[in-house]
N, C-alpha and C positions, 0 to 999 in steps of 0.2 A: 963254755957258756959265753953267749955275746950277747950284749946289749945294746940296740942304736934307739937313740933317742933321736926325731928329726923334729928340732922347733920351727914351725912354719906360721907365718902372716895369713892369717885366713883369708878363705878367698882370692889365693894366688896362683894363678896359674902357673908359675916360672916353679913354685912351691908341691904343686898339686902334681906336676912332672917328675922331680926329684923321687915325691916319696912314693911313686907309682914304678917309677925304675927300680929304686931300693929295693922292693918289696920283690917287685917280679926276679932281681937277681939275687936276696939272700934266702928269697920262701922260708924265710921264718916260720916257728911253729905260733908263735901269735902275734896279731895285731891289734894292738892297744889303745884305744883314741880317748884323746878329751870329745867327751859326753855324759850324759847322766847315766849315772851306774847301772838306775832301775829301770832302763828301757833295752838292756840287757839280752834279757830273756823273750822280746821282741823285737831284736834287730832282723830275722826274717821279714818283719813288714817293711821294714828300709828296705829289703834289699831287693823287693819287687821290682816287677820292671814300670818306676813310676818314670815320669817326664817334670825333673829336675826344670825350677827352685824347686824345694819345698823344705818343710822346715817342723821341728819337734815342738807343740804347744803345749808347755808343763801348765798345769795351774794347782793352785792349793790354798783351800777355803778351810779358817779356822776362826768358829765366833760369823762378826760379823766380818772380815777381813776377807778378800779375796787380790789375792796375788799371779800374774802370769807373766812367765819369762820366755825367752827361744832361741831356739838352736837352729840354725836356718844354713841349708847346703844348696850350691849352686853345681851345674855338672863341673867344673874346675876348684871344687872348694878341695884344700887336701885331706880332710876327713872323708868326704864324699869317697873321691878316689883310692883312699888306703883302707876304706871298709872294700869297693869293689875289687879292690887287687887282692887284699888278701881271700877273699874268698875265690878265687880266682885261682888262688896257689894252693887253697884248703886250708887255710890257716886257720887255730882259735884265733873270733873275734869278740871282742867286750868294747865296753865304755864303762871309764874308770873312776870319773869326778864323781864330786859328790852331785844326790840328788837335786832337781832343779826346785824342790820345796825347802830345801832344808835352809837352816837361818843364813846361813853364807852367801845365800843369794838374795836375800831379803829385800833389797830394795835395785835390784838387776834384771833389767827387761831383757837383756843379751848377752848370752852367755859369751858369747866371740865379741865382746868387745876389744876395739884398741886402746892397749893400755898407755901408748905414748901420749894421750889425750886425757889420759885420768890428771895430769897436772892441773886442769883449769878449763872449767866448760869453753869447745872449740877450738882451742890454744894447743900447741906442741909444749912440750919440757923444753926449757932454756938448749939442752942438750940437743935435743934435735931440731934447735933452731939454727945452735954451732953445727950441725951436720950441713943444714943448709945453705951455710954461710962457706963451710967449707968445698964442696960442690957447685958452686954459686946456681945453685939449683932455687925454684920459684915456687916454696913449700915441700912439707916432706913427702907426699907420694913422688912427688918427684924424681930424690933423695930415693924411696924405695925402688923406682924403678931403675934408676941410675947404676945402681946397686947389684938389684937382685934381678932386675925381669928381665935380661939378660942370657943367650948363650951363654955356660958356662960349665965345665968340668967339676962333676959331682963332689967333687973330694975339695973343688974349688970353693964351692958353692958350703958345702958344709962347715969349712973354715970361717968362710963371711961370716955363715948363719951366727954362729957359738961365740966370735966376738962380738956381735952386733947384738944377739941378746943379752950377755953377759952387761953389755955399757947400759942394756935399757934395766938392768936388774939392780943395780949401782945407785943408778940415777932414780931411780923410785922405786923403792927397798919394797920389802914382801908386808904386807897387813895380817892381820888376826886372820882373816878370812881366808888370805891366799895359803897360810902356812896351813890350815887344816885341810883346807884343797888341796893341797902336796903333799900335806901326809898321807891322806884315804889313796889320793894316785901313787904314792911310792908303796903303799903294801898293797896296791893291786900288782902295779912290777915287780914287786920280791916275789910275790906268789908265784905271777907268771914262769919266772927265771927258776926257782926250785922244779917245773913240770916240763920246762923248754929247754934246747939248747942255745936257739936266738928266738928274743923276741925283739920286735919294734915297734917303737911310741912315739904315735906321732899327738902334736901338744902347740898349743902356744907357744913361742918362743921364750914367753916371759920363765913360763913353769920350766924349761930345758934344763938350768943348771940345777933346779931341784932334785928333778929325776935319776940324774944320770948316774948317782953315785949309791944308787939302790941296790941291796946285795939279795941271795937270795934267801926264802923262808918260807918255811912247810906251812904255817899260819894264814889262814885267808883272812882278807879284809873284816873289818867286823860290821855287820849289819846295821842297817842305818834305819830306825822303825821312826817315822812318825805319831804324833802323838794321838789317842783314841779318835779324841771329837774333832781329826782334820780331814779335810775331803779333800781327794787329791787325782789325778789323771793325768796322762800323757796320752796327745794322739801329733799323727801324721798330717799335716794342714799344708795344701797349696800355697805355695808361694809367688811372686812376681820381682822380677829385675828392678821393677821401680819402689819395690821396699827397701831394697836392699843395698840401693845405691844412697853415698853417705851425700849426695847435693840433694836427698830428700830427707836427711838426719838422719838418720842412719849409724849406726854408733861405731860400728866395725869394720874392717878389710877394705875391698879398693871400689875404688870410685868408679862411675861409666861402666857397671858389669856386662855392659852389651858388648862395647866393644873386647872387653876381655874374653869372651866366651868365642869371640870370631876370632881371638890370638890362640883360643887357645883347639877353635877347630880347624883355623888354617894356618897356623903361624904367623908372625907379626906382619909379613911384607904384604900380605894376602889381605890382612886384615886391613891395614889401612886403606888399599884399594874400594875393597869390600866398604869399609865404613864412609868413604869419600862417596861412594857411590847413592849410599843410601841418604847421605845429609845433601845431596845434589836433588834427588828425587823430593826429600821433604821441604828442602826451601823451594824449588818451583812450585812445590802443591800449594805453600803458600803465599805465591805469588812474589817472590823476592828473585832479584835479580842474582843468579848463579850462572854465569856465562863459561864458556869448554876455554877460555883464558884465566876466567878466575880458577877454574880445577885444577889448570896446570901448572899455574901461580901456585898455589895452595901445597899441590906436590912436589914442588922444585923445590918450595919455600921448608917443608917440612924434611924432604930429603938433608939438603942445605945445614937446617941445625941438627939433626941428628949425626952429621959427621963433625960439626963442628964441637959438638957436645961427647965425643967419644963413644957413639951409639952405635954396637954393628947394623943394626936394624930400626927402622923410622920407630919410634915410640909414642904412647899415649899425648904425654905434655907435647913435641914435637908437633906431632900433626897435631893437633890444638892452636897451638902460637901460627904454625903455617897458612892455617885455617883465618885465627885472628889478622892475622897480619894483611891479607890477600881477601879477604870477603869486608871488613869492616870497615869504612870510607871515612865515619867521622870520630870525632874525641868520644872519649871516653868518662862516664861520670864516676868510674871505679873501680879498683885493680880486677883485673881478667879474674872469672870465678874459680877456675883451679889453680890458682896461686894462695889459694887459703882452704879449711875444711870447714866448711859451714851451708847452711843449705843457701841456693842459691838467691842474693839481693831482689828487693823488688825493682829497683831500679837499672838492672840490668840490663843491656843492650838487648832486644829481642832476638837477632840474627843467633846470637850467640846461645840464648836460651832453647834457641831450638837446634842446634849443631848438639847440645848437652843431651840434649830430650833421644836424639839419634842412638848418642853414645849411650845412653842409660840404656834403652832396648824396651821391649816389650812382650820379652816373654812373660807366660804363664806357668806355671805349674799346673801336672794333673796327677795327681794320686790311680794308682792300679785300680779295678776293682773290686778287688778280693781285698783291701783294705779296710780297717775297722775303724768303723765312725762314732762317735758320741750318739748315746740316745736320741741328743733335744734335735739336731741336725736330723734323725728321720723322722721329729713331730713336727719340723720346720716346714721338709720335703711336702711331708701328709698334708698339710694346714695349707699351703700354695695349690698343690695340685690339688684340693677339694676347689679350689677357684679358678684350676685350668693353666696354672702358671706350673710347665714341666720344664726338665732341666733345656731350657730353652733361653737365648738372651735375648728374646722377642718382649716386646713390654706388654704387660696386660691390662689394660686400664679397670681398677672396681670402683663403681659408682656407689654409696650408699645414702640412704632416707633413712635418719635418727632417729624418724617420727615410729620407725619399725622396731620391734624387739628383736626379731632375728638381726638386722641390720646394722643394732647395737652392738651384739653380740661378735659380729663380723670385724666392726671398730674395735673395739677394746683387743680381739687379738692380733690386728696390725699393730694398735699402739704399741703393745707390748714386745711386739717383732723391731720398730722403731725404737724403744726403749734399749732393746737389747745391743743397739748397732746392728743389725743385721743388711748386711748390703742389699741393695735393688729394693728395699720397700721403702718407697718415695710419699711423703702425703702432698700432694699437689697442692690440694684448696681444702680449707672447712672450714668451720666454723670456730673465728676467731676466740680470744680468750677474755676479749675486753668488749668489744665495740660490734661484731659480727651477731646479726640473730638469723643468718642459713642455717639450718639442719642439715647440710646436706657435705656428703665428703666425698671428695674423689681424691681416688690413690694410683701410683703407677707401681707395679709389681712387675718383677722378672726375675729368672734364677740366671746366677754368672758363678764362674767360679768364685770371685771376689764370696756371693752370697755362700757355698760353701766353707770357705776358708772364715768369714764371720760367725757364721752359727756354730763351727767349731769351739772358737773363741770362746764363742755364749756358754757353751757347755758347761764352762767351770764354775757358773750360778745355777745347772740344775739340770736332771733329763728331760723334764719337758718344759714350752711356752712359760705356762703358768709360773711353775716353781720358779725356775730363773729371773723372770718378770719381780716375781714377790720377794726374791732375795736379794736383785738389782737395788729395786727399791729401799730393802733394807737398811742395805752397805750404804745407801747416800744417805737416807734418815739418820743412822749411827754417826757420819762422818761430822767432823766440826766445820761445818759449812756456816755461808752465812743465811741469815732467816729468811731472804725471798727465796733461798735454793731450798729449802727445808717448805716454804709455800708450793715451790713447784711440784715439789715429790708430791704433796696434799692432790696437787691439779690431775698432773701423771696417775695417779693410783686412780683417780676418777675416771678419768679416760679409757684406763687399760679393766677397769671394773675389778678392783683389788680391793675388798670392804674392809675386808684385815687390816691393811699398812692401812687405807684410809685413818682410817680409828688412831692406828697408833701414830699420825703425824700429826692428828689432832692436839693428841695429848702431849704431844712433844711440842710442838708450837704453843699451848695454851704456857706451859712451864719457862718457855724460854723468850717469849717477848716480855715479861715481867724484867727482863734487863737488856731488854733490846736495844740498840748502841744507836748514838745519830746516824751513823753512816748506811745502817742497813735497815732503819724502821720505815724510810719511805719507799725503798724500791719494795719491802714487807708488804706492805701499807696496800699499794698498786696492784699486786699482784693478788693477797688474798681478796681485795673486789672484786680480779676478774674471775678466780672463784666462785665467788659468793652471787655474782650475774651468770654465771653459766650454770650453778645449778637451779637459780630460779626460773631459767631458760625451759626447764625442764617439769619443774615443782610448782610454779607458780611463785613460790613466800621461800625457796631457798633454801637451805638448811640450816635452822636454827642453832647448831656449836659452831657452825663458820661464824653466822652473823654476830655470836656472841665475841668468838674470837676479834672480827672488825670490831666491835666495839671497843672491846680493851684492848687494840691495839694502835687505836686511832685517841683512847686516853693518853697513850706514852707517847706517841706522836705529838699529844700537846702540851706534855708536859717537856719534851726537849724543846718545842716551839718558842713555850717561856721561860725558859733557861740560858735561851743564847740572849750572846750581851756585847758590847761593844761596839758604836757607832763605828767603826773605822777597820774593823776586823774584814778582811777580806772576804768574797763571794767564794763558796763550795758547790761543788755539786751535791752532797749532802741537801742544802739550805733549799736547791731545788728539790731535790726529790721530796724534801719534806712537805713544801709548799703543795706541791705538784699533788702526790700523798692525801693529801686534808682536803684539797678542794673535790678531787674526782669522789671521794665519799660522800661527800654532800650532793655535787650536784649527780653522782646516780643513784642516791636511794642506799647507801649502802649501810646507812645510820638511822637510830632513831630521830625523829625530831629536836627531841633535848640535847643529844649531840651535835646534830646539825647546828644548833642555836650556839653551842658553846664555842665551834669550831669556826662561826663567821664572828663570835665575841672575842675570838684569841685572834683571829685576821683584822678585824677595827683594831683590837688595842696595839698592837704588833707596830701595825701602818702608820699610826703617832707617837710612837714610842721613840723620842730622841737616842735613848742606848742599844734600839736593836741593831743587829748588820746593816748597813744602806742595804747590800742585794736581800735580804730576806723582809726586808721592807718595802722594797721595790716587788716581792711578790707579793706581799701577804696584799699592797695593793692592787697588783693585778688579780688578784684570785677575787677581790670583791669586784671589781669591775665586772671580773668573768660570772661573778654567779649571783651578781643583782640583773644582767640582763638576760640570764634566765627567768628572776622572780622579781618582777618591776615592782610586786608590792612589797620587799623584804624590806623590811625596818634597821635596815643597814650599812646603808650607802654612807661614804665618809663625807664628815663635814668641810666649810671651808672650799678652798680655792685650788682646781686643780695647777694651775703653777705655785701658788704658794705652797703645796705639798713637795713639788719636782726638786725648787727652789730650798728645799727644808736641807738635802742630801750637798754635803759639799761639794766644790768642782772633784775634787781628786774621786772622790765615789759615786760620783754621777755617774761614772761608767757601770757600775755594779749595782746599783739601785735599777738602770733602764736595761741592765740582763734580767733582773728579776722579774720587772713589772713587762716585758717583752715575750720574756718564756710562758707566764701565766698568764697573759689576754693578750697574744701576739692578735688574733683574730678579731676581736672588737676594739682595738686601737686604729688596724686596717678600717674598719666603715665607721671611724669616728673624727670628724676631721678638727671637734674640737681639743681632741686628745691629742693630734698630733701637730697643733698649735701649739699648745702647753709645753709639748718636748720640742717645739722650734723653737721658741720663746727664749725658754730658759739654755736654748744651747747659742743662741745669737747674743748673749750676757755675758757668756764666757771671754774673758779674756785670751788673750792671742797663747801666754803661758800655758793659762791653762787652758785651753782648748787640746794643746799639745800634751798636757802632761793624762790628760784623759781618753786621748784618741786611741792608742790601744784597748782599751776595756770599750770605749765606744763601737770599736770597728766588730771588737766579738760580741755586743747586744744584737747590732743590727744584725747581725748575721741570723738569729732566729726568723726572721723573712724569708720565705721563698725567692726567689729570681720575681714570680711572677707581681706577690705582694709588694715587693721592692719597688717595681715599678709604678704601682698604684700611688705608694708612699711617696714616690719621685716628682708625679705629678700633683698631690695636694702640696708639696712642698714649695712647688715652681709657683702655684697661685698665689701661697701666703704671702712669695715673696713678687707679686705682682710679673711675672713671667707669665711668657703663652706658650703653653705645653706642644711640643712636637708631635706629630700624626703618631709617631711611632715613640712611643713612651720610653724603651730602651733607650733613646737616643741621650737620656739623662743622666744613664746610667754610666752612659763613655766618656771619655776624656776629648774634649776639645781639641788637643793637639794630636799627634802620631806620638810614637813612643819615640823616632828619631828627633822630631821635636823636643820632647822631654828629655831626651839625654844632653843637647845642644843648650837649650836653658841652664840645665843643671851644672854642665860645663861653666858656662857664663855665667854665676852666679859664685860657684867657686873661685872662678879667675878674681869676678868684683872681690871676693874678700881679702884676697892674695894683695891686692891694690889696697884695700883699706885699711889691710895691718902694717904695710909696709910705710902708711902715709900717720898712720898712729891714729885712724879713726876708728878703731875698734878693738879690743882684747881679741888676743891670738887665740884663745879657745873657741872663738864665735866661728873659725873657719867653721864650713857645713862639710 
């Protein structure tokens, strides 16, 4: 009886070699892999002749709860390659782990993740920072290829393996989870071993040392049943190199899968060529300078540290750094992206962003034929092709008129396909949700695999359109969202023509803004208008439980409105949306009259109330600004003297008073130039202190101006102060010196201080 246990690094080629040699030299009678147990009795569909990524999509719907994890194999992943060898050699093959519904994976989107990274989102273990320190390696793929992606003598290679797992197993001991995942994997190995003379398992390395001491036993694993009311499937789902690579988050194995797949179809010397080749081609395409000096730069430079690094063969980080080193001309705003595991910075050197983009690759997966697909993916297929959209990645444009009841109908099942994530169904333009009165939508459709590989996905809400759509819905309805998300589901079910969830978001909405919080009642607020306007769009007068629901949700609106307190309490975004919230009901209609009245009686009192926020006071008067010059005769315009209002707000919240009153009548401050006297006025009073001590919050009101407004505001301002505006109004906006100017001053300004503390004419804090 023999037992090889090979713990391998997913997704490693140097890994994917080993246990492919093993296999072909012991022809075991089984081959054992971490995978889900119950796709077992279907590894014939694996074994098709697909065209690798592709990857196992469990999901499992219990209640309102839906859950999906994956198993995702590249052609060099080493599960990939020891399901294909042992069949190869005739071997039993199985998959051993527990299923991918059962509570152990509960909140695990991948089942191959790396567990060196379970220490801390991103972050290695202290341990394999000491690896890195001891290698003086630049992060731990590094470290692993240093290591292991290497030439190496099998028996060499299995030594590394077994202390290398063993220190990761030390180092972040087993959980509740892993030991029940070892146990179901060690009585699928006892079993094997009582029917086999060898068998081999191949596993994560983490699970290696649990394995290996498994004896044998006539006893089969015991059967793993989920519970009645759960819905559960596994299928086959195309995959892509750019999921899989961890500079796009990606949880597991190695990084750049493109360039691994070229290590591991031409071996590594071949491959650097190869991949040099191909990032010479994509930076000229786009237009960057890659001259046959820098190539060669690039290769001497990559040759160079791979001996210097003890490398028999150039390696990933090498040609990277040889690459950095030889293509990038200027500084750098942050360490090179593969010296860390994270997805790639946005601030990132371009050149470099796309030298990664090379190395990631761009294959696709394709699934066989004779592969078995989820229901809803053939009502997917059916529902495009009735609109001429076949497995074609050609775009199809649908035009539709709302004004039509087929047309409708044609809407609400793209929203629904939109709802679901389904790739390639695009909604170009329609009709907005607040302020748009088109009828009219145009969508861009096309089938890609992407669109396979999603409607897969979808599957695990339902076998067709509808259900899925209605159960999507659900799960967001049930979820603890906050209330404009709970609005939107309301919008969404409208769209996708769902009368069911309709109804029941209603009733979920009417229950839960009876304690609707400051932070979420105005963006609530907003959204059920645009509601309640889009189905008047339709109706005429609306639907009277929406408008009820505005109504009592624009109560609680007022009553946080008079609740807040404290002149001196800083500016929220809350305070706006609340503002924001109250006024857009009023002035579209979306309230009775006597609400309308109450809500411009709580913006008067608000706007002279010495204890409210300055910034919520600073809106509640812009909101009346904004909606007396809607209704020149409303009986509500504030009394008093617009600078003696501005003037009311101390300096230190002058900044946060003119965010408020900026956000809510940014537009009629613009054509009013005696409002924008009142705010010169009162900002030409400020003291030199405080002018300073308020310019930050000053500098973020103004910012509600457009560029173009800004300018208009430049030139009423140049008048007030008896200036003759320049032909080109920008020119207001620039600075009178150059910026080398301004550095030179500033200089000179520091130098004066240096002279005046040394002469004792000023406290040494004052330097600038």
């Amino acid at each position: 009886m023999t037992l090889v246990v090979l713990g391998v690094r997913h997704h490693s080629p140097a890994c994917a070699g080993w246990v492919e040699r093993t296999i072909d030299r012991l022809r075991p009678g089984a081959v054992l892999v971490e995978g889900p147990a119950d796709f077992t009795p279907r590894l014939p569909e694996l074994l098709l002749d697909h065209q690798p990524p592709v990857a196992l999509y469990s999901h499992h719907r219990q209640g309102p709860h839906t859950h999906g994890s994956w198993t995702p194999f590249c052609g060099y992943s080493p599960e990939w390659r020891a399901l294909r060898a042992g069949q190869q050699t005739g071997a039993e093959l199985a998959f051993i782990d527990l299923p991918a519904w059962h509570e152990a994976f509960a909140d695990v989107e991948n089942r191959y993740r790396d567990r060196v990274y379970d220490h801390a989102p991103r972050a290695p273990m202290p341990w394999a920072e000491r690896l890195c320190e001891a290698f003086s390696a630049d992060g731990y793929d590094a470290v692993w290829d240093h290591v292991f992606e290497q030439a190496l003598d099998d028996e060499v290679r299995a030594e590394r393996h077994q202390i290398y797992f063993r220190l990761l197993r030390e180092a972040n001991p087993a959980e509740a989870r892993d030991e029940r995942r070892e146990a179901y994997m060690r009585a699928h190995v006892a079993h094997a071993l009582a029917r086999h003379d060898t068998v081999v398992v191949v596993c994560g390395g983490f699970h290696q040392p649990a394995l290996e001491d498994a004896t044998p036993s006539d006893t089969p694993p015991a059967d793993i049943v989920p519970e009645e009311d759960a819905e559960l499937g596994t299928y086959l789902v195309p995959y892509t190199f750019h999921r899989l690579d961890s500079f796009t988050g990606y949880q597991s194995g190695m990084p750049s899968p493109g360039y691994y797949q070229m290590v591991w179809d031409h071996g590594p010397e071949r491959a650097v060529d190869e991949a040099l080749a191909r990032i010479v081609v994509r930076l000229r395409d786009k237009n960057q300078t890659c001259s046959t000096a820098d190539l060669i730069a690039a290769r001497t430079l990559a040759g160079g540290l791979a001996r210097l690094r003890g490398h028999e063969a150039v390696q990933r980080v090498d040609l990277l750094d040889g690459l950095a080193a030889s293509l990038v001309k200027g500084a750098l705003d942050m360490p090179l992206p593969w010296t860390r595991r994270a997805p790639i910075a946005a601030h990132t050197d371009p050149l470099l962003v796309e030298i990664l983009r090379v190395l990631s690759g761009d294959d696709r997966g394709r699934l066989h034929p004779d592969t078995p697909r989820p229901p809803l993916l053939h009502d997917v297929h059916a529902a495009l092709r009735s609109w001429g959209v076949a497995f074609s990645a050609d775009t199809v444009p649908v035009s539709l008129d709302l004004h039509q009841a087929a047309h409708r109908q044609q809407s609400a099942v793209l929203h629904r396909l939109r709802l679901l994530d389904i790739h390639g169904v695009v909604r170009a333009a329609g009709p907005a949700t607040v302020h748009d009165v088109e009828l009219q939508e145009h969508w861009n459709v096309r089938w890609t695999l992407e669109t396979e590989a999603s409607a897969i996905e979808a599957g695990a809400y339902g076998a067709t359109i509808e259900d899925a759509a209605r159960r999507r819905l659900s799960e967001m309805l049930e979820a603890d969202a906050p209330l404009d998300a709970l609005v939107e589901v309301l919008l969404m079910s409208r769209f996708a023509g769902l009368a069911d969830i309709d109804a029941r978001a209603l009733a979920v909405l009417a229950q839960r803004m009876q304690h609707a919080k400051l932070d979420e009642v105005g963006p609530a607020l907003s959204r059920l208008l645009a509601v309640h306007r889009h189905d008047a769009r339709f109706g005429g007068q609306g639907d009277p439980q929406v408008a009820a629901l505005l109504e009592a949700l624009t109560d609680r609106a007022l009553w946080h409105a008079d609740m807040l307190s404290g002149a001196t309490a800083g500016l929220t975004q809350s305070h706006l949306d609340l503002a924001l919230g109250l006024r857009d009901v009023v002035r579209h209609g979306g309230v009775a009259d006597a609400t309308g009245a109450a809500v411009r009686a709580t913006f008067r009192r608000r706007a002279l109330d010495a204890d409210c926020p300055c910034g919520l006071r600073g809106a509640a008067w812009g909101a009346h600004i904004s909606l007396v010059d809607d209704d020149e005769d409303a009986p509500s315009r504030l009394p008093g003297d617009r600078r003696a209002m501005l003037q009311a707000a101390p300096p230190s919240q002058l900044g946060d008073f003119l965010a408020g009153l900026f956000c809510l009548a940014r537009v009629e401050i613009g054509v009013d130039p005696s409002l924008v006297g009142a705010v010169h006025e009162v900002l030409c009073q400020l003291s030199q202190a405080e002018f300073l001590a308020t310019l930050p919050a000053l500098r973020h009101s103004f910012a509600y101006f457009p560029p173009r407004e800004r300018e208009a505001l430049a030139a009423v301002v140049a008048a007030l102060l008896g200036a003759e505006a320049p032909p080109d109004a920008r020119d207001l906006l620039r600075p009178a010196a150059s910026a080398d100017e301004l550095v030179e001053a500033r200089a000179l300004d520091r130098a004066v201080a240096v002279q005046g503390i040394d002469y004792g004419w000023w406290p040494e804090e004052s330097t600038p």
